[in-house]
C-alpha positions in Angstrom: 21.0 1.7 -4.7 19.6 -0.4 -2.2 21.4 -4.1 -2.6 18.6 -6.3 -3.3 16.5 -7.0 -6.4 12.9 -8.1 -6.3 13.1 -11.5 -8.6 9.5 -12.1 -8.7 5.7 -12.0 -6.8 2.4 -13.1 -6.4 -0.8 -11.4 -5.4 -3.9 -12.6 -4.4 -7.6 -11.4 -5.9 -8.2 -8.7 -3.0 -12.0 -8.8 -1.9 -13.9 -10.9 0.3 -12.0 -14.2 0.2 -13.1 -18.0 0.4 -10.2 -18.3 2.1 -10.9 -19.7 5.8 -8.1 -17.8 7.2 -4.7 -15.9 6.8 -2.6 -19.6 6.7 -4.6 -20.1 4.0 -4.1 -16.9 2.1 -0.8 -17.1 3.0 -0.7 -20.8 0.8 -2.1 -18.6 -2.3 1.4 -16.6 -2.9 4.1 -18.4 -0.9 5.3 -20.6 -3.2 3.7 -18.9 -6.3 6.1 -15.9 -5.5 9.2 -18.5 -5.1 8.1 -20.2 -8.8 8.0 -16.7 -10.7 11.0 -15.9 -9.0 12.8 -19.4 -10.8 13.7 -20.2 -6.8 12.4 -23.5 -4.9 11.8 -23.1 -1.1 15.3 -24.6 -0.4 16.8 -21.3 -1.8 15.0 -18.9 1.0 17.3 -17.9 3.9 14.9 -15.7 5.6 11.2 -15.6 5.9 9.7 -12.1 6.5 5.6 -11.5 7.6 3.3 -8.7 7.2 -0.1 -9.0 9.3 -1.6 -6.5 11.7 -4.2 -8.7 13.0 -5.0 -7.3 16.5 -7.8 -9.4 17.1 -9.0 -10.3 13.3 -7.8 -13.9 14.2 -7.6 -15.8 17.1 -4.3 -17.1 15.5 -1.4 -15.6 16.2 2.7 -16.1 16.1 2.2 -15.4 12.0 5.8 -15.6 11.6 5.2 -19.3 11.7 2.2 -19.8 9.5 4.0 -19.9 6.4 6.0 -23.1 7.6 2.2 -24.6 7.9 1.2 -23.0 4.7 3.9 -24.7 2.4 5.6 -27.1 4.5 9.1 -27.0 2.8 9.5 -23.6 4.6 9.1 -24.8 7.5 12.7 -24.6 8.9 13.3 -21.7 7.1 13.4 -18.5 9.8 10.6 -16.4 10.1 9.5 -13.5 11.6 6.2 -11.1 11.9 6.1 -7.9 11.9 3.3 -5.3 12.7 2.9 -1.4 11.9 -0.3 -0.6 11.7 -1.2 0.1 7.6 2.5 0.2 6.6 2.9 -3.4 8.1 3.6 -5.0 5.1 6.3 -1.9 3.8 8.0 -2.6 7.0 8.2 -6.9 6.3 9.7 -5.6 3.1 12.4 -3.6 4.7 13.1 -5.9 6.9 13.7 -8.0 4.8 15.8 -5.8 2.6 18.3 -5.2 5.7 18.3 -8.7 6.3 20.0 -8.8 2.6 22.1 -5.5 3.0 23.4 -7.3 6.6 24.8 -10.6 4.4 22.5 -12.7 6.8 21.3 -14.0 3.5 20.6 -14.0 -0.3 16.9 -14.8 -0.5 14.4 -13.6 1.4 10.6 -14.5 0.9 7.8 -11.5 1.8 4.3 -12.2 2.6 2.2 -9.5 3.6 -1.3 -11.1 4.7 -5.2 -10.3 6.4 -8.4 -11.6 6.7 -10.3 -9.1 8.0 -14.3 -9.9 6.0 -15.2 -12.4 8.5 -15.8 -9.6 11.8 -18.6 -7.3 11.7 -18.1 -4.2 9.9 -18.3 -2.7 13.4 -15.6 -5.3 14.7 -13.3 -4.4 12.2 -13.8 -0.6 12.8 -12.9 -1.0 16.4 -9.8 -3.2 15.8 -8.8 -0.3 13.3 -9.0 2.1 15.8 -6.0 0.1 17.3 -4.1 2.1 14.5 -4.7 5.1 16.6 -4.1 7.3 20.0 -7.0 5.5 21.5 -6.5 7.4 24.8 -7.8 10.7 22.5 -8.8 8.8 19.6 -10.8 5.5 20.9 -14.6 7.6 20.6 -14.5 9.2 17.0 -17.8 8.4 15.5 -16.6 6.4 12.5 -13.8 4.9 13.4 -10.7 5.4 11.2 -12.7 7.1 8.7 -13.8 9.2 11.2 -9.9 10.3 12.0 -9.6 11.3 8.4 -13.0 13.1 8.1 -11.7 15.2 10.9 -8.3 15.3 8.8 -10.5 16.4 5.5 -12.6 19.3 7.9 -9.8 21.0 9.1 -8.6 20.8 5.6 -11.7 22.0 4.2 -11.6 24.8 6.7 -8.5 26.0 5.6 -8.4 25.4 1.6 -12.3 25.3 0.9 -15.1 22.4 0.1 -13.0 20.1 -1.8 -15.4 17.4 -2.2 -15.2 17.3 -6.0 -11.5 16.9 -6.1 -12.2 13.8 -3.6 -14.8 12.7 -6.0 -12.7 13.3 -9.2 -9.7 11.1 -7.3 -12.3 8.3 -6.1 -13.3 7.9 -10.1 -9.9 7.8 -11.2 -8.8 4.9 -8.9 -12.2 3.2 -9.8 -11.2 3.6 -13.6 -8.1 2.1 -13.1 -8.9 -0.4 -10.6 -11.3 -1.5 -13.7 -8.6 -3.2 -15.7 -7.4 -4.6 -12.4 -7.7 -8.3 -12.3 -6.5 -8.6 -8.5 -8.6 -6.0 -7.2 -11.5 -5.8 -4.8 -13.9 -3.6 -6.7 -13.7 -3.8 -10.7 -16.0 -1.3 -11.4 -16.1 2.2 -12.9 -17.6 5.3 -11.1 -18.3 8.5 -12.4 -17.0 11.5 -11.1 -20.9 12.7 -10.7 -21.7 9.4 -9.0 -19.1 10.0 -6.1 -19.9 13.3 -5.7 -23.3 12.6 -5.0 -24.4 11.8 -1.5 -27.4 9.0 -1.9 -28.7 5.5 0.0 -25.9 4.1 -2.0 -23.2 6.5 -1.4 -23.9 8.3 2.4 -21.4 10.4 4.2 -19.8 8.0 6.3 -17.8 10.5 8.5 -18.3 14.1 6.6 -17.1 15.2 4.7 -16.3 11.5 3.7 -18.5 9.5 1.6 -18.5 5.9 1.1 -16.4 6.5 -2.2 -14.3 8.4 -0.7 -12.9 5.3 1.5 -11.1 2.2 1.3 -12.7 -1.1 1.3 -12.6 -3.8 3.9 -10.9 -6.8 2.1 -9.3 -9.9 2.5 -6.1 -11.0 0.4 -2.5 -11.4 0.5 0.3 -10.7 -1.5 4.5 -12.1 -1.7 7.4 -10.4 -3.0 10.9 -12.8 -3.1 13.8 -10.3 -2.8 17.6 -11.5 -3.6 20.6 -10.2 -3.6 22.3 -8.5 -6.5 25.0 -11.9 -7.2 21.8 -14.3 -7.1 19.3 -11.6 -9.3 22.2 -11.7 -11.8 20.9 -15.4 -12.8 17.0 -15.2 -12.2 15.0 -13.8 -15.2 13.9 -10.4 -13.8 15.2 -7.4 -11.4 14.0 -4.6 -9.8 16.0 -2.5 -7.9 15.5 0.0 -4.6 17.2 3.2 -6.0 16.1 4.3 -2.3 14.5 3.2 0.7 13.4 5.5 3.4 11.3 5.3 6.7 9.7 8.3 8.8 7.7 8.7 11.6 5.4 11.3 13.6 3.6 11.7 16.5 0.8 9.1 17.1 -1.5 11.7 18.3 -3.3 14.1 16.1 -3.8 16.5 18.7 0.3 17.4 18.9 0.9 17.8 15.0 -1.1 19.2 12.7 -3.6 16.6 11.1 -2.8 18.3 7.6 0.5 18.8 7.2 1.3 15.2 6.6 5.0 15.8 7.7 6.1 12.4 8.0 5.3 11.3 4.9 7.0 15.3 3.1 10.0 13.6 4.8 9.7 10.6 3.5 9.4 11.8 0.1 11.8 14.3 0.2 14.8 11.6 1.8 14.1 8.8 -0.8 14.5 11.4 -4.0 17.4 12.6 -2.4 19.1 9.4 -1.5 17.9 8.4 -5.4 19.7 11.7 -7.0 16.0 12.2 -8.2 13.5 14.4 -8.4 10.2 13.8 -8.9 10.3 14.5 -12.7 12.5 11.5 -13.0 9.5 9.2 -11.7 7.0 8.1 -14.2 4.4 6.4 -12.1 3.6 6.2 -8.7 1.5 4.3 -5.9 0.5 6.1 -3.3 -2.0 5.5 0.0 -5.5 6.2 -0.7 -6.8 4.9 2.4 -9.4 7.8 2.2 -9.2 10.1 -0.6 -8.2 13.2 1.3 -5.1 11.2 1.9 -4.6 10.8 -1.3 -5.0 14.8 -2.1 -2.7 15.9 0.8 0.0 13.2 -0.5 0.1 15.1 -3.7 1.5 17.9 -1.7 3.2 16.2 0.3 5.3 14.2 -2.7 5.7 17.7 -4.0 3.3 18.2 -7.1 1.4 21.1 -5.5 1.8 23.6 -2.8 0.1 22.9 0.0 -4.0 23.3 -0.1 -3.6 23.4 -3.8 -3.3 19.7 -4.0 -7.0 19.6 -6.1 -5.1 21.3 -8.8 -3.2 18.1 -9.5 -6.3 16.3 -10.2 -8.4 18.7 -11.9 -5.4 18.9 -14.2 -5.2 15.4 -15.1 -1.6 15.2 -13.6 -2.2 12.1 -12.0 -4.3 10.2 -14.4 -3.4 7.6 -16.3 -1.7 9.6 -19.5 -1.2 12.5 -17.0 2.1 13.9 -16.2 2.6 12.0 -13.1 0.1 9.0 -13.3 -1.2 7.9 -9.3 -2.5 4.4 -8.5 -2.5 2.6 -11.6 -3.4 -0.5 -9.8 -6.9 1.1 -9.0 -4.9 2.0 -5.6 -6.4 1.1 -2.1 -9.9 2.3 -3.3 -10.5 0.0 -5.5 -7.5 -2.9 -5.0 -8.5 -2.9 -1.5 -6.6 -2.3 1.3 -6.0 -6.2 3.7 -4.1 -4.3 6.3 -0.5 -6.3 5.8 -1.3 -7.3 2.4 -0.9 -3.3 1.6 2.8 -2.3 1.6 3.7 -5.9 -0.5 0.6 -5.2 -2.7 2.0 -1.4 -3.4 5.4 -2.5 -4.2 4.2 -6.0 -6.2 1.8 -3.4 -8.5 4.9 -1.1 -9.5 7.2 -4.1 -9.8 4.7 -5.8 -12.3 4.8 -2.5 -14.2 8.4 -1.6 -14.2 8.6 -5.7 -15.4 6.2 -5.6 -18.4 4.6 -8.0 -16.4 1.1 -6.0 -15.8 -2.2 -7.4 -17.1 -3.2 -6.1 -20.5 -5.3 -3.2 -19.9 -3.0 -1.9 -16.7 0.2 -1.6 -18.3 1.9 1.4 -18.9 4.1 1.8 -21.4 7.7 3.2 -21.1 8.1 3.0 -17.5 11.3 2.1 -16.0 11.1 4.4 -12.3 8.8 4.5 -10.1 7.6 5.6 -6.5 5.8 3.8 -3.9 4.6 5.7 -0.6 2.9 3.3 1.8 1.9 5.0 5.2 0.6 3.4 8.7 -1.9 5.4 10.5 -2.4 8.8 10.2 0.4 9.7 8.6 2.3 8.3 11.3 4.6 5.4 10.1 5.2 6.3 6.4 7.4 4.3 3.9 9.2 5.6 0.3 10.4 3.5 -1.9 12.1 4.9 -5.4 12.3 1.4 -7.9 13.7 0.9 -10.9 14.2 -2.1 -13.5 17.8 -3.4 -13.7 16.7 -6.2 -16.2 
């Protein structure tokens, strides 16, 4: 196991904030994460950012923002760190070394992004940033356009799976619904995404509007600890495993559909757990686009690859299913603040591992699950196994 405990979080309603800017999203969960934790500011040795920015903000040098944010952290040592849509997975780790090095006990995690006040075009371009712009910089669509090339080729090899896409978009909606924090609160039918209309266009084909992610502002904080300072705080979830893989940047020297870095990902954290998937009982995974979230099913190993619609169509991964994906509503409906991800992903399985879920969202019984946060294309992908300790 992985030596530090998360002792507590906050999380931010994802959507399109009042918030002027990421200092003051940052305000919303700093210290709100310290008071469910039962820490004060005093206690954090290490301050650990998540923010991709690149041009959503003129502001930069976040690692210093959350000294302005709550000014008792302001001597506290911070850093930023960027990577692409795993940014906020890779604050965590950081900080989760930082523990394992015995540079400290507490560390505070804040993965943060304002992205609703650009231009949807704006924002699409600065996404692109996430990408092998020298091959990459003139898909029509932006990111979305990456993966609707991603879901062609896969189409062309497995057959039209738009229904599948449809059927995963409804579930996250359905989930999402009983989602206080999330951007979009509101149930779709599985008819309604799989219909192309004014209100639902192709926005790269084979992708439709509900079959992608939503531009959001938001933030989230995660306070991790070490194991002799967890043993006095009310709560504590443990990293059975932590594991981080990587691929090409460029699409055109892998193949867009094999999602490699993310099978290795999988495959290293269940090892390193003693686990097999069976053991898990809910995960949450990165629907950036719903294709994503159909090749991840292979990928995590609950189909054979182009037989990833089976899971769905099954119910596997539905709440009540087998293997239940993206209770939280997932990034389709929670929302997807670029460094607010990874910290969201891992604040939604600690709140259910806790008990701590809103009413509506929890599941009951759970005490493992799996969190696959990925940056990218499938480029920079994080695994984490979690489990409650107490």
């Amino acid at each position: 196991m992985t030596t530090a405990q998360i002792a507590g979080w906050a999380h931010s309603r994802f959507g399109k904030s009042e918030a002027p800017d990421t200092e003051a999203l940052m305000a919303e969960v700093a210290l709100p994460a310290l008071e469910h934790a039962g820490l004060e500011a005093s206690d954090v040795d290490g301050i650990f950012v998540g923010c991709m920015n690149n041009g959503f903000s003129k502001q930069d040098f976040l690692g210093a923002l959350p000294g302005i944010a709550a000014a008792d952290l302001a001597a506290v040592p911070a850093v930023r760190l960027e990577n692409a849509c795993a940014t906020g997975s890779a604050a965590l780790y950081a900080a989760l070394d930082f523990i394992a090095a015995g540079r400290g006990k507490v560390a505070l995690v804040v993965g943060v992004e304002k992205m609703t006040a650009l231009p949807t075009a704006e924002v699409g371009d600065i996404l692109l940033g996430a990408s092998y712009r020298k091959e990459e910089a003139d898909v029509s669509g932006g990111f979305a356009g990456l993966f609707g090339r991603i879901a062609q080729s896969y189409f062309q090899k497995y057959g039209d799976q738009s229904e599948a896409l449809a059927m995963i978009a409804a579930k996250n909606h359905a989930n999402g619904a009983a989602n206080p924090y999330a951007h979009m609160q509101k149930a779709f039918t599985v008819e309604q995404c799989n219909t192309v209309s004014d209100r639902n266009p192709y926005v790269a084909q084979p992708l439709r509007r509900t079959d992608c992610s939503l531009i959001s502002d938001g933030a989230a904080a995660l306070v991790v600890v070490h194991p002799d300072v967890a043993a006095g705080l009310a709560r504590g979830i443990g990293f059975r495993a932590t594991t981080h893989t990587n691929d090409v940047l460029a699409l055109s020297r892998r193949d867009p559909i094999a999602f490699d870095g993310p099978r290795r990902a999988w495959a290293g954290s269940l090892a390193a757990a003693g686990m097999t998937l069976g053991d898990l009982d809910f995960v949450e995974t990165h629907d950036c686009f719903t294709i994503a979230e159909l090749i991840e099913y292979e990928a995590m190993g609950l189909a054979e690859p182009g037989r990833g619609a089976e899971v769905i169509r099954e119910g596997v991964s539905a709440k009540g299913g087998r293997l239940p994906v993206n209770l939280s509503g997932g990034l389709k409906s929670k929302g997807h603040p670029i460094g607010a991800t990874g910290v969201s992903m891992h604040v939604m399985a600690a709140m259910q591992l806790a008990g701590e879920a809103p009413e509506g969202m929890q599941a009951e019984g759970v005490s493992v699950a799996g969190v696959f946060n990925m940056g990218g294309a499938a480029v920079a992908n994080y695994c984490s196994i979690l489990e409650r300790v107490k």
